[in-house]
C-alpha positions as CSV (number, residue, x, y, z in Angstrom):
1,X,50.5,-20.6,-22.6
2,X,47.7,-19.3,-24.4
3,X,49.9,-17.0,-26.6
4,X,52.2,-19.9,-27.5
5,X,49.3,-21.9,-28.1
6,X,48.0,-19.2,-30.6
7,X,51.6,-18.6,-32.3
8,X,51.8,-22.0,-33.0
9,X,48.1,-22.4,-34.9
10,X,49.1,-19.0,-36.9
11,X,52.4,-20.8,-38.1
12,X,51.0,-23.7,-39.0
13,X,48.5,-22.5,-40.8
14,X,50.5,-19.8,-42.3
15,X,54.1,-21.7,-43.1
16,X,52.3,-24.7,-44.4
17,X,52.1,-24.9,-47.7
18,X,48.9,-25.8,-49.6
19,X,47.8,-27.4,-53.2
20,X,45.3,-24.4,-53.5
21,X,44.2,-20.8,-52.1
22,X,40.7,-22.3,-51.1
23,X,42.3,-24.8,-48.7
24,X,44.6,-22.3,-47.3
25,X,41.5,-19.9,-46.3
26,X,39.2,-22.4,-45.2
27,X,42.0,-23.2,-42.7
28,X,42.4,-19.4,-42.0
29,X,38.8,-19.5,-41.0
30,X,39.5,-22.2,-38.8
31,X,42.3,-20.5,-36.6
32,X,40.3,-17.5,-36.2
33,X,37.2,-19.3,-34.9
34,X,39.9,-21.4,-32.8
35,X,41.0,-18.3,-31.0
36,X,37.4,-16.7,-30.9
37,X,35.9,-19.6,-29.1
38,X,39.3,-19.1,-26.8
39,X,38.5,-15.9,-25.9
40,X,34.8,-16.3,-25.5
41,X,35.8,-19.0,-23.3
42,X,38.1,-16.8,-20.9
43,X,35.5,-14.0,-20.7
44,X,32.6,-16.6,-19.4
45,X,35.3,-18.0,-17.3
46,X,35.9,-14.5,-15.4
47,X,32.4,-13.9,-15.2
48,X,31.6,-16.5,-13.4
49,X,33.8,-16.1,-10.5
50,X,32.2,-16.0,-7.7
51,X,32.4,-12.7,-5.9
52,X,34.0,-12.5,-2.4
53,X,33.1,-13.9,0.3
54,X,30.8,-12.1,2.8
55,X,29.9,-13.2,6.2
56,X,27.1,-12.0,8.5
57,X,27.2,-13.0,12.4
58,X,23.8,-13.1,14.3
59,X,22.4,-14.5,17.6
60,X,18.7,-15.2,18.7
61,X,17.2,-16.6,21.4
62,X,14.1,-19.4,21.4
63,X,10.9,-18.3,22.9
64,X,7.7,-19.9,22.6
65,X,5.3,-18.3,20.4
66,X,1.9,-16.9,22.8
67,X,-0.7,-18.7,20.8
68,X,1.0,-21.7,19.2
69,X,2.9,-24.9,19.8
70,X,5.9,-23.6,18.2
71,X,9.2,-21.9,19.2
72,X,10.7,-18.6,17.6
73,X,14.0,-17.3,16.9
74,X,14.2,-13.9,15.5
75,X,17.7,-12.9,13.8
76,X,18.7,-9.6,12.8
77,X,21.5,-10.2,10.0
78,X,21.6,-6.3,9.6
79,X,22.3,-4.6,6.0
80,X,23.4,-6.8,3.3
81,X,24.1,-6.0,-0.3
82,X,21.6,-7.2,-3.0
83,X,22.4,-10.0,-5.3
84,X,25.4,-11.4,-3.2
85,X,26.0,-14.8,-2.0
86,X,27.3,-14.0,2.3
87,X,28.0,-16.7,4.8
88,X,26.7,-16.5,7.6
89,X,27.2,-17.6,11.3
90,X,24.2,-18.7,13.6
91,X,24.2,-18.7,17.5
92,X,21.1,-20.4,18.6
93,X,20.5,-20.2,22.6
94,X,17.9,-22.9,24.6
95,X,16.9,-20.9,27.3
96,X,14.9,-24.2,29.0
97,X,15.7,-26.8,30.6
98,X,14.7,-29.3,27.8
99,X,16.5,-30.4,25.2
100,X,15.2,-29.3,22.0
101,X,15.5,-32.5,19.2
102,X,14.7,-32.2,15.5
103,X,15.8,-34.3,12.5
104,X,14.2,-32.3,9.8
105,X,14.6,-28.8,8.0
106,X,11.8,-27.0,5.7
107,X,12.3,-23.5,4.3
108,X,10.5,-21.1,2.8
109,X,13.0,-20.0,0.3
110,X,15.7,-21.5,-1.8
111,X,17.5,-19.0,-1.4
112,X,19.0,-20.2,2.4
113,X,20.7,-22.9,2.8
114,X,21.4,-24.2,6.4
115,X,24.2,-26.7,7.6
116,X,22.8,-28.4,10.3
117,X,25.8,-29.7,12.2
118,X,23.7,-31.0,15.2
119,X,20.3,-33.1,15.7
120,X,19.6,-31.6,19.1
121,X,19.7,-28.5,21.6
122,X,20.9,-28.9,24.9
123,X,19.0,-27.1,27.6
124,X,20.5,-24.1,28.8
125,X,22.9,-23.8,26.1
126,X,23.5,-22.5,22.9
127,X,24.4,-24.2,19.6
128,X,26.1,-22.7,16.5
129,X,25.0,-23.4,12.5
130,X,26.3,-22.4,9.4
131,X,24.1,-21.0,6.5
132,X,24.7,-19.6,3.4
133,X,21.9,-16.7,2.0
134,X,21.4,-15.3,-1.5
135,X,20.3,-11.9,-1.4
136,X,17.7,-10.5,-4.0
137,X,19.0,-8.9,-6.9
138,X,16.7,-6.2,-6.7
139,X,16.6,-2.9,-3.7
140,X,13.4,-2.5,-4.2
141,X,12.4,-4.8,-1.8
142,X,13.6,-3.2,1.4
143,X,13.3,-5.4,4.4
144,X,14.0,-9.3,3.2
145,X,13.1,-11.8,5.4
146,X,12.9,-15.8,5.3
147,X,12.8,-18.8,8.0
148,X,14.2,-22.0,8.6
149,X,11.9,-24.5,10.8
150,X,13.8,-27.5,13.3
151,X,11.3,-30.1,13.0
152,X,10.9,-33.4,14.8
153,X,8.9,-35.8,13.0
154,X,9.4,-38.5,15.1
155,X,6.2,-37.2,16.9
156,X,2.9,-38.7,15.1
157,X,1.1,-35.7,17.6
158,X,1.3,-32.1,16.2
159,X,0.1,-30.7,19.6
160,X,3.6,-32.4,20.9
161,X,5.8,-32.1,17.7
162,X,8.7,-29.9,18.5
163,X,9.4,-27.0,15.8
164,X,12.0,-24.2,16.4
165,X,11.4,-21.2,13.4
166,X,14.4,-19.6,12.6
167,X,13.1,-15.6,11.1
168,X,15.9,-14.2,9.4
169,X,15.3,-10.6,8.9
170,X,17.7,-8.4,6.7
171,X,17.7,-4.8,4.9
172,X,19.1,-4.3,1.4
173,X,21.7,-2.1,1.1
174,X,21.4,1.4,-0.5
175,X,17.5,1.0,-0.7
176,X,15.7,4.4,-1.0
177,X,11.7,4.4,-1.2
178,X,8.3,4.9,0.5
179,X,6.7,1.8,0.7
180,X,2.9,3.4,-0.4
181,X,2.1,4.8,-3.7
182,X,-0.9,7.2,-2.3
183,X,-0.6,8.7,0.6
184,X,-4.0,10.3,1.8
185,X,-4.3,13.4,4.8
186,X,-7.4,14.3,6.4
187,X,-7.6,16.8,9.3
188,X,-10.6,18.1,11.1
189,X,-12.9,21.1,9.9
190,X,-11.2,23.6,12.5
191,X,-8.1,22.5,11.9
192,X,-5.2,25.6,11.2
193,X,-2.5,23.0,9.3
194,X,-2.0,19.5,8.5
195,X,1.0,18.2,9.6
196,X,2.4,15.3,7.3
197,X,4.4,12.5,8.3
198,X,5.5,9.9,5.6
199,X,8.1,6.6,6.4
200,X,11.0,6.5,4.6
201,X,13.5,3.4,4.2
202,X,17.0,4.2,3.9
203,X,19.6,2.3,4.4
204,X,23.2,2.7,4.1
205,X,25.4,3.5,2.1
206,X,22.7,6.4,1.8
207,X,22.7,9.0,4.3
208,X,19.4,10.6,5.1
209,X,21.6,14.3,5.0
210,X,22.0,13.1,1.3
211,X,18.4,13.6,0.6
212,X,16.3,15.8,-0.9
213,X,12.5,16.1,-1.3
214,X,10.3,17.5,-4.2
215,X,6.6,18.4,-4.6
216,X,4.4,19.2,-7.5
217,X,0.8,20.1,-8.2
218,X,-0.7,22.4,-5.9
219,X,1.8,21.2,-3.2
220,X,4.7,23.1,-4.8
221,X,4.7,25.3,-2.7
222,X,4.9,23.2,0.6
223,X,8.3,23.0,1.9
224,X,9.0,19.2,2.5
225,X,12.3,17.7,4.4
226,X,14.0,14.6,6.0
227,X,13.5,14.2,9.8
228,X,15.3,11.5,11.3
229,X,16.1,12.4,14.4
230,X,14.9,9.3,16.2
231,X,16.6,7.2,13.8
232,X,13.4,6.1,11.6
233,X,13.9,8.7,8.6
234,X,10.2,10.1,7.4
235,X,8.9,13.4,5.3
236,X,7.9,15.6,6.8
237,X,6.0,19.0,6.0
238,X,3.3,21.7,7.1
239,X,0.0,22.5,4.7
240,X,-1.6,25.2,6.1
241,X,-5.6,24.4,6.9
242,X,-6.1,27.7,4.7
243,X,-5.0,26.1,1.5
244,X,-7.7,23.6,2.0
245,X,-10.6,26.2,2.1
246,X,-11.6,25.8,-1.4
247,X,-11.3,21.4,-1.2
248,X,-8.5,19.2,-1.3
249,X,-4.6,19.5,-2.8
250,X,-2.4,17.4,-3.7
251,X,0.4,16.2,-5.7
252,X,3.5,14.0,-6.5
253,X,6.3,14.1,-3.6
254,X,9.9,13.0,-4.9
255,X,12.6,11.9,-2.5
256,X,15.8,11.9,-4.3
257,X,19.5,10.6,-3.9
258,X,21.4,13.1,-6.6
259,X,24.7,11.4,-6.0
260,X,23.2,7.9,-7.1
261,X,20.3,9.3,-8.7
262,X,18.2,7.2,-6.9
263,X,14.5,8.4,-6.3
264,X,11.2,7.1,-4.9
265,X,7.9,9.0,-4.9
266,X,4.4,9.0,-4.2
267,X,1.1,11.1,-4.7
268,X,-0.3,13.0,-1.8
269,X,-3.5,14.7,-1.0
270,X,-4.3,16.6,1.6
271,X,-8.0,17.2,3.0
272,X,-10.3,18.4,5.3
273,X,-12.7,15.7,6.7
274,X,-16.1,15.5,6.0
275,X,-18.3,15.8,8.8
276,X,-21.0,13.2,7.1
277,X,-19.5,10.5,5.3
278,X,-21.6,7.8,3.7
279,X,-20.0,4.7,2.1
280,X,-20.3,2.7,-0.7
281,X,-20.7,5.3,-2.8
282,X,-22.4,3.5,-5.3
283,X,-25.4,1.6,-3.6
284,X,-26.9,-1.9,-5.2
285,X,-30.8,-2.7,-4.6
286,X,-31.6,-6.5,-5.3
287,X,-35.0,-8.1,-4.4
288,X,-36.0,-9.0,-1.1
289,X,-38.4,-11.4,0.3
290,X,-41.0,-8.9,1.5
291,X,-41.5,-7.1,-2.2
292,X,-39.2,-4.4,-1.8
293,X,-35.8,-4.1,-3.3
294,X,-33.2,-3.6,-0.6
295,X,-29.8,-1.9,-0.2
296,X,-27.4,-1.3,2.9
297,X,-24.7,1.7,3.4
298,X,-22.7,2.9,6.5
299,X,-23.6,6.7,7.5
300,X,-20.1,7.9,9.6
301,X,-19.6,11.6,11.5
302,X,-16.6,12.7,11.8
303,X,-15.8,13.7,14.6
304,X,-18.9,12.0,16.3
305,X,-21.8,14.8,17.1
306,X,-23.3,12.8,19.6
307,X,-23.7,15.0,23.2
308,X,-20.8,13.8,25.3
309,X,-20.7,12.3,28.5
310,X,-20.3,15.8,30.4
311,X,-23.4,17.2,28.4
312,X,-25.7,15.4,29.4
313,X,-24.5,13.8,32.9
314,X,-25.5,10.6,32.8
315,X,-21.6,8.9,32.2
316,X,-23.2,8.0,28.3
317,X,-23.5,9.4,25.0
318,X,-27.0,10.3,24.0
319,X,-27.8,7.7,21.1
320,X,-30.1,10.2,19.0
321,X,-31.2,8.1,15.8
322,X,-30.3,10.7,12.4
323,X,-33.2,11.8,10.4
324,X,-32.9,10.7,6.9
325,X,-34.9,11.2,3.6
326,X,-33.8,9.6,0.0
327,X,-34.9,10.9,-3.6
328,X,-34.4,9.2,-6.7
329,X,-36.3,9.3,-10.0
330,X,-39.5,10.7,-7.9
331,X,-39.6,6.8,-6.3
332,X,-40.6,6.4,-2.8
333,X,-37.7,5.5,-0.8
334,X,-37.8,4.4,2.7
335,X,-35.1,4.2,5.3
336,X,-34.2,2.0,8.8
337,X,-31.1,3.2,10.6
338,X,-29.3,0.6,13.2
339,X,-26.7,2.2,15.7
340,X,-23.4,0.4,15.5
341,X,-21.5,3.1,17.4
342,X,-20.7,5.8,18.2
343,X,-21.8,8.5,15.5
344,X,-21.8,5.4,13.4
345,X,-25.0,4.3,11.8
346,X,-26.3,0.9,9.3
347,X,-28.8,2.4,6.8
348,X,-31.2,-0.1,5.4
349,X,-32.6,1.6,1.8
350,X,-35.6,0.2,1.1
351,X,-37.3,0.9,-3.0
352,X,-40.4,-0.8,-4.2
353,X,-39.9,-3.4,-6.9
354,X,-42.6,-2.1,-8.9
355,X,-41.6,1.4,-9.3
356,X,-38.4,-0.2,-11.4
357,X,-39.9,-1.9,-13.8
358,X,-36.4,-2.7,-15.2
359,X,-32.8,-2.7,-14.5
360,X,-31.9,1.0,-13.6
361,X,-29.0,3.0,-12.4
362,X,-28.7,6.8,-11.7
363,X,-27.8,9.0,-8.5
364,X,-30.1,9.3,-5.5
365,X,-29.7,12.3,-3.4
366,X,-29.4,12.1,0.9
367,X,-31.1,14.9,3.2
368,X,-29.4,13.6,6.5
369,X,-30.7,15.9,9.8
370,X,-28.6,15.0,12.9
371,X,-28.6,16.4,16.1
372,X,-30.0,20.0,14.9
373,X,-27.3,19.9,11.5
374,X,-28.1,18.8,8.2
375,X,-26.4,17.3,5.2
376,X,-26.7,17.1,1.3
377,X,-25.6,13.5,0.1
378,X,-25.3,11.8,-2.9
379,X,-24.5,8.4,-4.1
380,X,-25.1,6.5,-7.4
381,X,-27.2,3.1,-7.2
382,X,-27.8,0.3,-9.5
383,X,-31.7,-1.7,-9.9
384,X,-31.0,-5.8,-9.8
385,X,-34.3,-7.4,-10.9
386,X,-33.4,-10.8,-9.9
């Protein structure tokens, strides 16, 4: 029809005669942006179809949440693909012996849209719904996941209002990526390798034998590979404690998809730990009430020093209090220590407010003696006069 339609326009236009040749191309012009606005037409037309239709089955059962009023229902809808419209089918089962009434719905997304063919839940029993889900558009996301709450406002009490949650989890489909950006390992000072051990999401139609990982920086030279032999896919590699001798290494690891070109990454560094660890590393004096500007920091061992149980006998670890002196500027710094736990310590840094007679900043330096060992700290400070 649409060729007819167009032979007929072209022979009109061109059989007809006309007093004069501007006429004639003005109605030229008019055929051609006839058929244009034709064809633009068809093309929206056949984008807009809706793609096929894709259904997802799931069933849950209600249980009542541990430390709420509410009920749950967890459903696994599986791997979807991203950007898709999919219908899916609900099986809801009451495992009580009350029925479950509710004459409202509120969701979290717009993206679900329920058809709630009943009002109530009969005890023992299971119901079915209908709901339609758009998918993101992006893979990036991973795991999806939106609810659905069954409310009964016909209850003016809270405490007694019945709500069901329906928790519709769901994985995107050919997602690839680690989920953390910096990945940081620390192993102890003894320690003959650090073994590394990074979560992966893959899902399908990627294959974790499709995989291949990628280091640079100083951890070129680490061989890195895909375990998932328990069915949760991580990387996985070996640093041996001797390339840590001289400090820390690290790098960007790549995990790559070559057949989609797909590829998530993220920077590692690998450490030994620090036997004395004292955080912030920037302190911040302000005025106290007694005269003296204070500041507070958190002194950590790692692994804890303290004498063990067995050492000393008495079924309790020997609370020795760390010896600790503080320079800065040639000021006279004072300390308090408070045991929090276990090889875990509050400093209280105390400075007199008249030996800054203005806002300062610069690095004061830690001599910390524990249990026969000593350490050499620093950590930079700032001087609040009011």
């Amino acid at each position: 029809m649409v060729i007819d339609w167009r032979l007929r326009i072209a022979s009109s236009i061109f059989c007809r005669p006309y007093p004069c040749l501007s006429l004639r191309a003005m109605a030229i012009a008019f055929a051609i942006l006839a058929c244009l606005v034709d064809v633009t037409f068809s093309l929206c037309t056949f984008q807009d179809k809706p793609d096929p239709e894709l259904v997802a089955t799931a069933t849950a059962l209600m249980t009542k949440h541990p430390q709420a009023f509410y009920h749950v229902a967890q459903f696994d809808l599986g791997v979807l693909p991203v950007g898709k419209q999919v219908s899916v089918q609900l099986t809801l089962e009451n495992p009580y012996d009350a029925t479950f009434k509710f004459d409202q719905l509120q969701k979290t997304c717009n993206c679900l849209n329920l058809k709630a063919e009943h009002t109530e839940i009969p005890p023992m029993s299971s119901v079915k719904f209908s709901m339609t889900l758009h998918t993101p558009k992006s893979g990036t996301n991973g795991i999806a996941a939106s609810t659905i709450s069954l409310v009964d406002s016909s209850e003016s009490d809270p405490a007694k209002r019945v709500v069901v949650n329906l928790r519709f989890d769901y994985r995107l489909a050919g997602v690839l990526m680690v989920d953390r950006e910096l990945v940081l390992v620390e192993i102890a000072e003894d320690a003959e390798f650090a073994d590394i051990q990074v979560p992966v999401l893959v899902t399908d139609p990627i294959r974790t034998e499709q995989l291949k990982v990628e280091a640079s920086g100083s951890l070129r030279d680490v061989v890195f590979s895909i375990d998932a032999t328990d069915g949760k896919p991580r990387i996985v590699g070996t640093v041996p404690g001797i390339s840590l001798d001289a400090g820390s290494i690290g790098g960007e690891v790549r995990i790559i998809h070559e057949e989609s070109g797909r590829n998530s990454s993220f920077f590692l560094t690998v450490r030994r730990k620090a036997p004395c660890q004292l955080s912030p590393l920037r302190l911040q004096f302000r005025p106290d009430s007694d005269g003296k500007s204070k500041a507070t920091a958190i002194l950590r061992f790692m692994p804890p020093l303290e004498k063990t149980e067995a050492e000393t006998g008495s079924g309790q670890p020997v609370a020795s209090e760390p010896v600790i002196s503080v320079s800065a500027n040639g000021w006279n710094i004072s300390t308090n220590s408070h045991r929090m736990a276990r090889g875990i310590f509050r400093i209280y840094v105390f400075l007199e407010q008249d030996q800054a007679e203005e806002e300062n900043e610069g690095v004061a330096k830690w001599t910390v003696n524990y249990l026969g060992k000593e350490f050499e700290l620093e950590t930079g400070f700032d001087v609040f006069r009011f």
